[in-house]
Structures are given as structure tokens and as C-alpha cells.
N, C-alpha and C positions, 0 to 999 in steps of 0.2 A: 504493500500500500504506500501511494505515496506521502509524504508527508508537508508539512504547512509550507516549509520552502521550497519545496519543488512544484506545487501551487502557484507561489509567487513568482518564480522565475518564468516556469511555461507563459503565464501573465503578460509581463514584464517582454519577453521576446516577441510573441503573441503583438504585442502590442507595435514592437519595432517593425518587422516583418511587415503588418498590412499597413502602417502608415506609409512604408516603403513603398508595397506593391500593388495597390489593392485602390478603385476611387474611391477614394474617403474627403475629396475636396468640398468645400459647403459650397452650393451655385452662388451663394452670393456674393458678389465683387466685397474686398475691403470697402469701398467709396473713396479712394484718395485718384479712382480716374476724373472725378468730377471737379475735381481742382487742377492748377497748375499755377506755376509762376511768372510773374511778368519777366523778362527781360528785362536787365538792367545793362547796357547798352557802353555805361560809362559810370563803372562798377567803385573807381578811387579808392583801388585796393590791391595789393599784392597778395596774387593768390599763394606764396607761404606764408602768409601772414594771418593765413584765414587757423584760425582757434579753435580744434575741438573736444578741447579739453573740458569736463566739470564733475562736478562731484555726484556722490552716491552714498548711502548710508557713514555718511560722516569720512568717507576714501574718494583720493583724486581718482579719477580715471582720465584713460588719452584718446577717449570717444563715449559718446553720450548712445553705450550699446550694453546687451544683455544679451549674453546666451542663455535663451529663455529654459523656463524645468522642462526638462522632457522623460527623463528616464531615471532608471538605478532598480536595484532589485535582481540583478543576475550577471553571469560574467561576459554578456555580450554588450551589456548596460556600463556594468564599471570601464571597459576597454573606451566605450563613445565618452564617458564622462571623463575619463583622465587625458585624454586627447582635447577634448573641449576647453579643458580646465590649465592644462599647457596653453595653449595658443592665445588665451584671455588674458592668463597671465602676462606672457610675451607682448598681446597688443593692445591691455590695460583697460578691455573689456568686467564688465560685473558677469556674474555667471550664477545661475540656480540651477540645483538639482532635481530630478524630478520626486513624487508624494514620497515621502519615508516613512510612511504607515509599515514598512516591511520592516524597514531599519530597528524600529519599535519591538515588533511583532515576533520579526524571526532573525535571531542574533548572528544568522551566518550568511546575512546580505546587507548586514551594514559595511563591510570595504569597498562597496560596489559605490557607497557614497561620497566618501572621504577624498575628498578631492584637494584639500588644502595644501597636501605636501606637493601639488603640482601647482597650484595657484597658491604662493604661500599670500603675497600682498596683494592678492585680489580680493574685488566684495562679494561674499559668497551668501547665497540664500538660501536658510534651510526652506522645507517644504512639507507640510502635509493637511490631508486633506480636511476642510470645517466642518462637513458632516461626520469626523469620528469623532468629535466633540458630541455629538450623538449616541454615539456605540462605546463610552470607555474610557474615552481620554480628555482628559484636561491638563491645566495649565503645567505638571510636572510631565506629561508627554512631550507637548511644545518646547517645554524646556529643553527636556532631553535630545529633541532632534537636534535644537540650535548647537547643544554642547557635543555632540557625537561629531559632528563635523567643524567645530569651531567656525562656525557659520557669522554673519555680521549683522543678520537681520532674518526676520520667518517669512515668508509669505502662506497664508492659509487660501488653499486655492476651491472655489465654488465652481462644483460641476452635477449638477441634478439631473440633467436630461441626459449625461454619460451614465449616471449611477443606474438612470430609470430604464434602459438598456444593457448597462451589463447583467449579463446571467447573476454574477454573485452581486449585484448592487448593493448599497446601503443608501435607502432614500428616504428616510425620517431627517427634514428637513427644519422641522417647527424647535421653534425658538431660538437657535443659534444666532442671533443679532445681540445678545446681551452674551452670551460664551463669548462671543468672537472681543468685546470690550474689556470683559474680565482677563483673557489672556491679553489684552494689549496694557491695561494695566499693572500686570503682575511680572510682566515681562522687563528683563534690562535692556532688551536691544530691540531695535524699530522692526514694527509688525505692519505687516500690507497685507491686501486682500488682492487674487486674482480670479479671473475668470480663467475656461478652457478652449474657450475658442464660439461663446456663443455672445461674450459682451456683456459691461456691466454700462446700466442707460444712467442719467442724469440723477435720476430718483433715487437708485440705489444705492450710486457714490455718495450723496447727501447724506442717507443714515448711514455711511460706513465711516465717511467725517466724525459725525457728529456720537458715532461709539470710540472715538479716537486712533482710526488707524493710521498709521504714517505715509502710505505711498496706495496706490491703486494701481494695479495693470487690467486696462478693460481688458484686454485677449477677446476682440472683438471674430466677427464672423468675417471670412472670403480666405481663411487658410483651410485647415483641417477640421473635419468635423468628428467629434468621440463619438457622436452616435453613429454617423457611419462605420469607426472603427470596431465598435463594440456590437452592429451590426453580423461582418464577419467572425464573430466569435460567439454568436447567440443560438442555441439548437433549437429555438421555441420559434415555430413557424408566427406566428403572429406578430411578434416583435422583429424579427427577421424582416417580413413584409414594411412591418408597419412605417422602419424605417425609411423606408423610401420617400415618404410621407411627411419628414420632416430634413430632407435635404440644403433647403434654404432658411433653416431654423437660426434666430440670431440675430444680433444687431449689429450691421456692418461698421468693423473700425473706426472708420471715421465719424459716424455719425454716435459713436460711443464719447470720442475727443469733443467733438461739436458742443456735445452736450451738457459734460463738463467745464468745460470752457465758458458755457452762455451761462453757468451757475456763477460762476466764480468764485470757487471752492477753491479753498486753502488746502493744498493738500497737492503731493508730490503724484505723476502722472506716468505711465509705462504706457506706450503706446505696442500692444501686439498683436497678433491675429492677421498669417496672411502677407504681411509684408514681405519683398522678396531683394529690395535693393535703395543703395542711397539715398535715392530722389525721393523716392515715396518716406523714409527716413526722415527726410527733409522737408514734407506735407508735414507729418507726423507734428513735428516741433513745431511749426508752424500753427499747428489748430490747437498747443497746448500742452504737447508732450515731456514730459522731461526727459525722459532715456527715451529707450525703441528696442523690443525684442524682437530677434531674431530662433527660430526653433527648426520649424520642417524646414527650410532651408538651406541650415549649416547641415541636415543629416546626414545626407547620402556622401559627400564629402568626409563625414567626421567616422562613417562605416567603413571605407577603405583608409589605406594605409600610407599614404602620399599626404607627408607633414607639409609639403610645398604646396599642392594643389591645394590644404587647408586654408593655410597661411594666405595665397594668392588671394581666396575667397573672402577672407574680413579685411585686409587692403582695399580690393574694388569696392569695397560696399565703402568705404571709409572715405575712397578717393570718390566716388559716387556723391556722399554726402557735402566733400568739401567743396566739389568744381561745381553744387547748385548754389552753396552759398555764397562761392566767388560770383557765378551767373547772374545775385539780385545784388550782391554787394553788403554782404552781413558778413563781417568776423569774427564772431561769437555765437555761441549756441544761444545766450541771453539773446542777441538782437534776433535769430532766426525765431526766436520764441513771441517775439514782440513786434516783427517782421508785417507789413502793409504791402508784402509783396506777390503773395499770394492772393490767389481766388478763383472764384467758384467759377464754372465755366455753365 
């Protein structure tokens, strides 16, 4: 028989595997094709001079970028996450792991997380999920993930319509809005709140302010969708089906920043879901982002073995971001953020 981590690992690969192989893309666009930037024609600016250095959980970084959570839990997870967690470090990128509900759970897939001794002065973010505040865990779990990997911040990520689709789901969803503020105030290191890829709208980030969290990543829709992932991994024909059903489920990235943004909430912003290169990077900041995650993306790159083809990969995106802001004539991620040079088409 097998037993709890052999569970998690088939899981955990299961999961690598069809985001790889499999359509698991949500039909709907991010929304950053509905913007663009004007032309700046006579920019009065040296493009090495353009800046895109700023900070993140209290750490410099030398781009306003995240290798978003995506994985951990087996040894095909550890091999992508210590590769991730090298190149971040090297390009001074922040980097998050993906749920450590395993790390928790079953004691011989926590290395698979530990990424620090490859990112020793990167900002690293622990990760697990808000509805096991549900099932068992409180404020000394969260602790525990943060300290298992000497992490610099938690993010508790919200994913229901993955839960409600996977075969093992946990979808007791009720009352975790006052959990999620108790671990933020019992906590020493900055707690954020993510979505998984279907978006958090204007209303939500309001009460997630006002529980005290410190940063938001919507992980909006037009990347990956978990229900389609979870999809291929469901043997119950009705759900199976049903998914198909909810293909365009979500609220497209941008119009998750939009939303934020027209609140004018106090409150640090991750822009992810779908993004695939600089420019969009550079919408991103523009409608109010502070970083910008990157996930399905870096993968397929971060699963072979070609540290140069990596490496290549978070350069363009870097060079990508800076030759848009030399384009409107902003040298700072500040003025990109506050930039009049964008708009809606």
C-alpha cells in the first residue's frame, strides 16, 4: 500500500506533467492586449540609465520579478525548484515555493522545498494553502512552513474552484477571513494573500486590506487554469465533463490591477496570471503593480537542463521590461508605476 508521500508526490508530478502537456490554458486573455503604450519619440534618457531595481519584503532586488509558487512535494519538484532558486538568486529575482501543506504533513518532502542554500540572499516565500486553516492548521503550521525554509514572508494562497475539482479536494471554505488576520497578526514576517490563477477583484483585496495583509498577488485568469489541471486527474465523469464548463472561469489580470488600483488601497501588489514577457510586465506596473510573476512560463525551460537557455530566459524578459520603459521615457519602476503613458486602446 502506498503510503501519504507517495500520494503527494504522484500529486505533485501529476500536476507538473499536464500543466506541461495537457490544455489546461483558461480562454481568457490576461486583458493587458487592451492597453499599450504611447510612444515616446524623445525619451531624454539613456537607456542604461533606465533602473530596475526595488524592493520586496524588506530585500533589494535587480528587477521588480517573482518566480511565482508553483511546485515542491517530490524529487522532480525539488530538481525545478533548486534551478529556479539558483538563477533568482544570480538575477536578484524574489522566488516562492509552491503549497507546503506536504512539507507539514509528510517529513520526507520537505528538501524538495528548501531552496535557500541556492538563493541564500534572495526573498523567498513560504507557501500554503488558506483553506487548511480549515482542516488543522493554524498559526504554528504557518509558522512552521516560514521556519522550514527560512522563508522572508508567507503567502496563503486561495484556490476553491481547484479544491472543488480535485478528486481529494478540501472545500470548506467558511470563515477563513478572520484565520487569515489572526495568522497575519501572530506572524513576525509579512503575510500576503494569492490567488491561482482565477483572480482576486477589487472587493476582495478591500477585506484582505482591511484583515491586515501585507502584499496581494491577484494571479489573475488568461494563464493556467487548476480546474482544467485537476480536470485530467479526476475519474468522476461529471466533474470530468463539467469542467469544460468552466474554461473561461476568472477574472482577467488586468482587470484584477484595474480594480485595485481605482480602490486605492494601501497595500503592496503582485501582478500574475498569464503573463508571458516584459512588455506586458510593463502594463502590469503601469495599472499598479508592484512586482510581476512569472510561473508557467519559466517551466518548461526550468525542466531541462540548459542553465544558459534559463538564464537567456529572465534576461529577455528583463531586457523586454527595460527597452519599454526607455520606449515612454521612465527610469524607475516608481515612474513606470505612476506613468501617463499608457492606455487603453
Amino acid at each position: 500500500m502506498k503510503n501519504k508521500k507517495d500520494f503527494t508526490t504522484k500529486r505533485k508530478d501529476e500536476h507538473i506533467d499536464i500543466t506541461l502537456n495537457k490544455p489546461v490554458q483558461n480562454v481568457n486573455t490576461t486583458g493587458f492586449e487592451r492597453y499599450r503604450f504611447r510612444h515616446n519619440p524623445l525619451p531624454e534618457l539613456d537607456f542604461e540609465a533606465v533602473d530596475l531595481s526595488t524592493t520586496f519584503l524588506n530585500k533589494k532586488l535587480k528587477a521588480p520579478f517573482l518566480v511565482s509558487s508553483m511546485t515542491g512535494g517530490s524529487e522532480k519538484a525539488k530538481r525545478i525548484n533548486e534551478k529556479l532558486a539558483d538563477i533568482a538568486e544570480e538575477k536578484g529575482w524574489a522566488i516562492g515555493v509552491g503549497s507546503m501543506r506536504a512539507a507539514i504533513e509528510t517529513e520526507g518532502t520537505i528538501e524538495s522545498f528548501q531552496i535557500r542554500k541556492f538563493a541564500p540572499t534572495a526573498a523567498i516565500l513560504a507557501n500554503l494553502g488558506v483553506v487548511q486553516l480549515n482542516y488543522g492548521f493554524g498559526v504554528d503550521e504557518c509558522r512552521r512552513a516560514v521556519d522550514l525554509i527560512e522563508a522572508d514572508g508567507l503567502v496563503l494562497h486561495l484556490n476553491s474552484m481547484q479544491e472543488v475539482f480535485q478528486p481529494e479536494g478540501d472545500t470548506n471554505f467558511f470563515g477563513l477571513l478572520k484565520k487569515i488576520e489572526s495568522v497575519v497578526k501572530a506572524l513576525d514576517v509579512p503575510v500576503g494573500v494569492k490567488e491561482v490563477g482565477m483572480g482576486i477583484d477589487r472587493h476582495s483585496a478591500k477585506r484582505l486590506v482591511e484583515a491586515g495583509v501585507d502584499f496581494i498577488d491577484v494571479a489573475g485568469a488568461g494563464g493556467t487554469s487548476w480546474i482544467q489541471v485537476e480536470k485530467y486527474r479526476n475519474k468522476n465523469p461529471i466533474q470530468y465533463q463539467a469542467a469544460d464548463a468552466f474554461r473561461d472561469w476568472g477574472t482577467p489580470t488586468a482587470s484584477c490591477l484595474e480594480g485595485i488600483k481605482s480602490s486605492r488601497l494601501t497595500v503592496k501588489v503582485i501582478a500574475s496570471g498569464g503573463l508571458s514577457n516584459g512588455v506586458e510586465a510593463a502594463k502590469a506596473i503601469a495599472l499598479g503593480a508592484d512586482l510581476v510573476g512569472f510561473g508557467r512560463t519559466l517551466l518548461p525551460q526550468a525542466i531541462g537542463d540548459d542553465r544558459i537557455k534559463m538564464i537567456d530566459q529572465f534576461e529577455q524578459i528583463e531586457f523586454e521590461l527595460k527597452a519599454a520603459m526607455f520606449g515612454i521615457g521612465q527610469s524607475t519602476i516608481k515612474e513606470l508605476r505612476y506613468t501617463q503613458w499608457l492606455e487603453q486602446i
